[in-house]
Structures are given as C-alpha cells and as structure tokens.
N, C-alpha and C positions, 0 to 999 in steps of 0.2 A: 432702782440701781442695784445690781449683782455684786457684790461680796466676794473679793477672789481672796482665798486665805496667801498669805503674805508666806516666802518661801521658810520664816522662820519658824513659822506655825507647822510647817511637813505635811505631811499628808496624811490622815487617820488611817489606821489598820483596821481591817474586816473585823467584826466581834465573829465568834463563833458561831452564831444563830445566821449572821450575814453569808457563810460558806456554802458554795451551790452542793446540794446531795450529790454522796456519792453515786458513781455509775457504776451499774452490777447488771451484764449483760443472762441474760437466759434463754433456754433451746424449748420450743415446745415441741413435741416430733409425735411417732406414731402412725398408724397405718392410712389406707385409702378411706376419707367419709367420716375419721373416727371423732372430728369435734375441734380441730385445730386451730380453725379459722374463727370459726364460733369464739373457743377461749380466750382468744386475742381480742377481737371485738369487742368482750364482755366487759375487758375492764378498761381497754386502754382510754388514758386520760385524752387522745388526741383520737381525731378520725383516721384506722389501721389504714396502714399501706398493704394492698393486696394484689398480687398477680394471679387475680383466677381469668381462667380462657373456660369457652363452654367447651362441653364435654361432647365432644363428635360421636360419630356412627363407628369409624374404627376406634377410639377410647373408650368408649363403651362394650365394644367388643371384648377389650383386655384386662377392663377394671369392673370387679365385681360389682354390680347396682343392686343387689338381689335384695340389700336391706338400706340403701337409698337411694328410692325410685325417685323419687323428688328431686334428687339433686342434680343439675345444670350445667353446674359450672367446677373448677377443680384448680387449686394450688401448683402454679408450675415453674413456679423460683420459690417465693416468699413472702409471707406473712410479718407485719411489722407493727409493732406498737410500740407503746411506754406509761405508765403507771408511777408517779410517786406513792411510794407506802407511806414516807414521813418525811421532815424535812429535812432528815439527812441521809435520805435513800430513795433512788430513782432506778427503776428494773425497766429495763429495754427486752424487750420481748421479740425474738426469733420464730415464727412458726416455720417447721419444713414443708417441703411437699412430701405426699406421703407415698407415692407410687415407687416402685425401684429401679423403674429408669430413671428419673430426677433423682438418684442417688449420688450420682457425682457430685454432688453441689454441698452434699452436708458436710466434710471437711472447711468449705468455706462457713458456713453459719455459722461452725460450730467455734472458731476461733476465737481465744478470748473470752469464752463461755463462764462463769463461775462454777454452773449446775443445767439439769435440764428434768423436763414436765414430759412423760413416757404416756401418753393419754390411749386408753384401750377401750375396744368395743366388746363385750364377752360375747355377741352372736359371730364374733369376723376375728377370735384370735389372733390366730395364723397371720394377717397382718401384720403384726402388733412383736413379731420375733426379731424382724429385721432391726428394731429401731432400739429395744433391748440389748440385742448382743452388740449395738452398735457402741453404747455411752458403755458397755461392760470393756468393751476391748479398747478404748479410749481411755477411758479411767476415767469418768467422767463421774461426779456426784450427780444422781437423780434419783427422781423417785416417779411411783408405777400410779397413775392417777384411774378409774374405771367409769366412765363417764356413763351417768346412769341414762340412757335414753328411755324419752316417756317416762322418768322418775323409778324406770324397774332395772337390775340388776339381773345378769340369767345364769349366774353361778354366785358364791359365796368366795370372800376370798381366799380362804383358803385354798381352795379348786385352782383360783388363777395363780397364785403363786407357784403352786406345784406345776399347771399347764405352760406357764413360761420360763418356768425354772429359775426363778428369781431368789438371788440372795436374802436369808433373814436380815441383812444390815436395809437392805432395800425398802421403803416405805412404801406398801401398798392403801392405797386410800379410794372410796369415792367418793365422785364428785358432779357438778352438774355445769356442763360446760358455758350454760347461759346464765349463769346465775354471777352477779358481779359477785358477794360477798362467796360463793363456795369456791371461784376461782384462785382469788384473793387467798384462803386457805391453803390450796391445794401449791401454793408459789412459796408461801410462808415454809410450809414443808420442805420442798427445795434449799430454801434458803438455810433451814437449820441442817438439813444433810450435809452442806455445802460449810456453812458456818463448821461443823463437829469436824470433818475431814480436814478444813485447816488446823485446827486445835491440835488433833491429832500427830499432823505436820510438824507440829512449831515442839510438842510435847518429845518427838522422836530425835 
C-alpha cells in the first residue's frame, strides 16, 4: 500500500545537494580541421550531436587539406555536447564550424554563451584570426587553447601570442584535443576567465 503524505504534512523542500546543476553554456570555435569536433567528443558525458557532411570535390577545392589529408567529413552547423564537472555545474558545449562561409551562424551559438575555447593549429594559423577577433569584438571571455597534434607543438607560445595578437589578460594554454582529462582543463580555464570577468563586473 503507497503512503500519500496527508495535506497537513506539505510537501518537503529540495535540500541543496537535491538542486539540478547549474547550466553554463560554452563556444568551442577556431579554424578548418583545427580539433573541434575531436574536443566535444572527448568529453561529453552523452553521445555529441554532430552535423558533419563529407567533404566534396568542390570543398576541398576551397578548404585547405594540406595538413588533413585524412579528413572526410567537415562541421556545417554544429557540434554539441554536455559534460557535468560537479554536481552543481553542467557545461553545454557549442562547437562552430570552422569555414567562413558558415560564419553567419556563430551569432546564433554564440547566444547565451558564458565564455568560449579558441582552439588553434600552429602549422594553419591564419585560420585561427577569424574566430579570435571574433570573441574580441564581442567581448566574449576566452581563452587561446593550441592543440598539440601528434603530441608536437611547431612554435612556442610566445610566437602564437605575438602571431595572433593576443591580449596578455587572454589565456594561451596547450592542449590535446582527444584527451578527456586535457580537455577538461583547457574548459576549466574558460571558466575561471569567465568566473574573473564577472568579478570584475559586480566589483565596478
């Protein structure tokens, strides 16, 4: 027999540990091939939602392959996952597409955004300018992630800071885009840019 609490009884309040995490959206962005989809994948707690289409005879024509010949298939909306960090914090993960005709689209991802993950290849800079002066001119908190392919780096970062012209408040870090625990890091980072710049906020 079920037990219905009697209307004088009320109805118990959530304890604090009982509260769903909060939701804290973020942007992974950055150029064509540079590790985007990879990042998502790596961590999210659920299987990512992904719109990749293969990569044609004319897309290949206009999207550099020269450093992934391997690659098939290509980002042409969005990338999606979500990761709880803890049980009172749940990150919804945005990847863009990285080409700059699917440029129109990142006002829409970006909505709502806390912070965002600037992931860069150092053999494909030039890539990697679009999606920088994009969170710069937004005022977007991020940070500059260098995604080490094959475990190598092909400049120090000093060199990339200076080649993309990145602010000293900007966190340049790298990182390994298949690695759950280096991705995990590289978000955390975000998060405290994003955390400092409220601070900031509420301080002025």
């Amino acid at each position: 027999m079920v037990s219905v609490p009697s209307p004088s009884q009320g109805t118990r309040s959530a304890t604090p540990a009982e509260q769903p995490p909060l939701p804290v959206k973020l942007v992974i962005a950055g150029g064509f091939g540079v590790g985007k989809t990879t990042t998502v994948g790596s961590i999210s707690d659920i299987r990512p939602l992904t719109t990749e289409a293969a990569i044609t005879e004319v897309a290949a024509g206009v999207d550099d392959l020269t450093h992934t010949p391997g690659k098939t298939t290509t980002t042409v909306a969005l990338d999606f996952g979500c990761i709880t960090i803890d049980p009172t914090l749940k990150l919804y993960l945005f990847g863009t597409p990285g080409q700059d005709r699917f440029g129109f689209m990142w006002d829409d991802l970006i909505e709502g955004a806390l912070g965002g993950l600037v992931i860069v290849d150092t053999r494909r800079l030039d890539d990697c300018y679009a999606a920088v002066d994009y969170f710069e001119h937004k005022d977007i908190p991020f940070a500059v992630a260098v995604n080490a392919f094959d475990g190598e780096v092909g400049h120090d970062l000093d060199e990339v800071r200076w080649a993309l012209d990145i602010s000293e408040h900007v966190p340049l870090i790298v990182f390994d885009a298949r690695s759950t625990g280096s991705v995990r890091d590289a978000l955390l980072v975000v998060l405290d840019v994003a955390l400092a710049r409220a601070q900031n906020a509420r301080a002025t």
